[in-house]
C-alpha positions in Angstrom: 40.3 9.3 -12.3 40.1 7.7 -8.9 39.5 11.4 -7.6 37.1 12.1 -9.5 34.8 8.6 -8.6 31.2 9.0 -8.0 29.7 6.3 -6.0 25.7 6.1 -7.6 22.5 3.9 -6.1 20.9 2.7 -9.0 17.1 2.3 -7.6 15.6 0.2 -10.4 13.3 -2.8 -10.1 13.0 -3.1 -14.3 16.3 -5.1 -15.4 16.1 -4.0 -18.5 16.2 -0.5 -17.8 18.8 -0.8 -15.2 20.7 -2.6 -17.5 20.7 0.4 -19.8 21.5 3.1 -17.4 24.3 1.1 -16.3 26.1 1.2 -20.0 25.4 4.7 -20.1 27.2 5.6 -17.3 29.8 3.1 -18.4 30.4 5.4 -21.6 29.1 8.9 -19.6 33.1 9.5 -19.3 35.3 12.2 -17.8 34.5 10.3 -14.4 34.8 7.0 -12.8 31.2 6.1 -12.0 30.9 2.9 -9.0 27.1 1.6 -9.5 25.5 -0.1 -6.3 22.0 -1.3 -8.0 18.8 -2.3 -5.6 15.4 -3.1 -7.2 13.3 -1.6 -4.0 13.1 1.5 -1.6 13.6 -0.4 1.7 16.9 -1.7 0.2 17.9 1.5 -0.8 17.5 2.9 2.8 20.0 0.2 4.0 22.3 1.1 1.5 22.4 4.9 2.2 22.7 3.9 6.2 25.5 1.6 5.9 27.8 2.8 2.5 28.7 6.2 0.9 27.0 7.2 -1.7 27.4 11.2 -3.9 24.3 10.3 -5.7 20.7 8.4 -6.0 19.2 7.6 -9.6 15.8 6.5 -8.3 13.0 5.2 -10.7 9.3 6.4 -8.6 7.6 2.9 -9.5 9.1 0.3 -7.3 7.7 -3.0 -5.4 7.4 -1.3 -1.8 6.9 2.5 -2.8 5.3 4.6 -5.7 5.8 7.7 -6.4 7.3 11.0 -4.4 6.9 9.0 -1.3 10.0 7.7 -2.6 12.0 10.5 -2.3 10.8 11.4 0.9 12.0 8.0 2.2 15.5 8.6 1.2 15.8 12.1 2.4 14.9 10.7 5.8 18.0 9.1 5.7 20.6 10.9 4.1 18.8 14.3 3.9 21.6 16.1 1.5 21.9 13.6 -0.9 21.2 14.5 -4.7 18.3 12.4 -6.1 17.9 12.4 -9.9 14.6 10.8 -10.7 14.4 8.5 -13.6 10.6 7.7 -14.4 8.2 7.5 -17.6 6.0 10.6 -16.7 6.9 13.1 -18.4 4.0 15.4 -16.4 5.6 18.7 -15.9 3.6 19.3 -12.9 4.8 16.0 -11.7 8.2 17.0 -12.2 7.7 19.9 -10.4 6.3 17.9 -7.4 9.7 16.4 -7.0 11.9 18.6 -7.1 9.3 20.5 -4.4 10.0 17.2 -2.7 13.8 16.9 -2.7 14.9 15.6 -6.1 17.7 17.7 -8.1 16.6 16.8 -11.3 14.3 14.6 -12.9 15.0 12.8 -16.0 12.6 10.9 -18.4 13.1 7.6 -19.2 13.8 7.1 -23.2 15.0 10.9 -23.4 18.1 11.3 -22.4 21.5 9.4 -23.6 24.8 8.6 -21.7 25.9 12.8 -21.9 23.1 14.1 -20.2 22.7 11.5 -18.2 26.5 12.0 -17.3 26.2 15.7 -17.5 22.7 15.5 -14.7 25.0 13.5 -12.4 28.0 15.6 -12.6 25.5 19.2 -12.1 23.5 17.3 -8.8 26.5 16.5 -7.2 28.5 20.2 -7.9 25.4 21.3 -6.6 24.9 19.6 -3.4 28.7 20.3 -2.8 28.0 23.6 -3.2 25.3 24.0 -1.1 26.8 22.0 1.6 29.5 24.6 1.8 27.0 27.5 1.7 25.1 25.7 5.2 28.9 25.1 6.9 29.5 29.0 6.2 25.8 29.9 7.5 26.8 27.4 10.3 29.7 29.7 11.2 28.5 33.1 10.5 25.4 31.9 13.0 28.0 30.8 15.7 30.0 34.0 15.2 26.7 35.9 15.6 26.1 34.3 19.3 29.4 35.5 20.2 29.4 38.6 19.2 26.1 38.6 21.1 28.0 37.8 24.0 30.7 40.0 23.8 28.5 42.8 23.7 27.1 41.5 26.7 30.2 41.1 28.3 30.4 44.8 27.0 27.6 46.2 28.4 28.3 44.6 31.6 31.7 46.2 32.0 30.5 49.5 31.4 27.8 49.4 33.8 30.4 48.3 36.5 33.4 50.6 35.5 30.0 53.9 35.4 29.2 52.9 39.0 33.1 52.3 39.6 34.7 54.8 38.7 36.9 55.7 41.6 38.1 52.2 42.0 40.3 51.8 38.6 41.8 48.4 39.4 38.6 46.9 40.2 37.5 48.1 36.7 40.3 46.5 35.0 40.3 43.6 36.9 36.2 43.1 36.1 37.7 43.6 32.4 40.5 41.5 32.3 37.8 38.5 33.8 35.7 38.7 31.2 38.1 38.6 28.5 39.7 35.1 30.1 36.3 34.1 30.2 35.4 34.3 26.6 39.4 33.4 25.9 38.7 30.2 27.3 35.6 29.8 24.6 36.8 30.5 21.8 39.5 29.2 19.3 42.0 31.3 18.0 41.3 31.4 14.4 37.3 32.6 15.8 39.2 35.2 17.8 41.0 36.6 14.9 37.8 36.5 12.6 36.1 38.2 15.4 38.9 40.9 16.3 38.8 41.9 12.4 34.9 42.7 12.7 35.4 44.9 15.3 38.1 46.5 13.9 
């Protein structure tokens, strides 16, 4: 069970409300949910600075902030977190708007019970896994990319040398051998490897 602990910011200024969230995710189940509650925006930002956290619940009508300017304030902060907005608008444009805005799902208040409230939480945080994978591998196929690019460089450059050189092979192989300790020197082996089994 401890592995499988999601740390949740309840954002909720209504008690009463919070107070029923809180025993649906104490009956939502197959996971361990840890509930840090704050009743206002500015409060959440600290919390999200200072602690982990794998999710936000975040109600749009608080104190100091209405609305999808909510949102936005979090994702200022912890830009990848999953938000699930809880709010009494059941607008589908409006629901729309926030997950435009940066919110995973949106859930309205009075109907949902503890499953899909558990089930919500369980899909947003899969999904921001997920995605943060995807981005690490983009991450790495981009830095691959660049040096490729610079190997082909490196390449190009040897040819042009060894074409003009022709009669002096050792110069050739020295001019090749210096370029290879060069880009040795820059990249890790497991990047050499991956790189080695493109070109082949």
């Amino acid at each position: 069970m401890v592995n499988n602990r999601i740390n949740i910011v309840l954002v909720e200024d209504n008690a009463t409300d919070a107070m029923l969230i809180r025993k649906m995710l104490a009956s939502a189940s197959e996971e361990a949910f840890e509930v840090n509650q704050v009743s206002t925006i500015s409060a959440a930002v600290n919390l999200l600075s200072e602690h982990p956290c794998d999710l936000v619940l975040l109600d749009l009508s608080l104190p100091d902030g209405e609305g999808l300017n909510n949102i936005v304030a979090l994702k200022k902060v912890r830009r990848r977190i999953p938000i699930l907005v809880l709010t009494a608008n059941n607008d589908y444009y409006f629901s729309i708007n926030a997950i435009q805005n940066g919110a995973h799902d949106y859930l309205v208040k009075g109907s949902f019970n503890s499953v899909l409230l558990g089930r919500a939480i369980r899909y947003a945080v899969e999904r921001s896994k997920q995605e943060n994978e995807l981005n690490q591998y983009l991450k790495k196929v981009e830095h691959l990319n660049t040096l490729l690019h610079k190997l082909n460089e490196d390449k190009n450059e040897f040819m042009a040398i060894a074409s003009h050189d022709m009669k002096n092979p050792l110069g050739v192989i020295y001019s090749l051998s210096e370029s290879m300790l060069k880009e040795i020197d820059t990249i890790g082996k497991e990047e050499l490897a991956e790189l080695l089994s493109i070109i082949n």
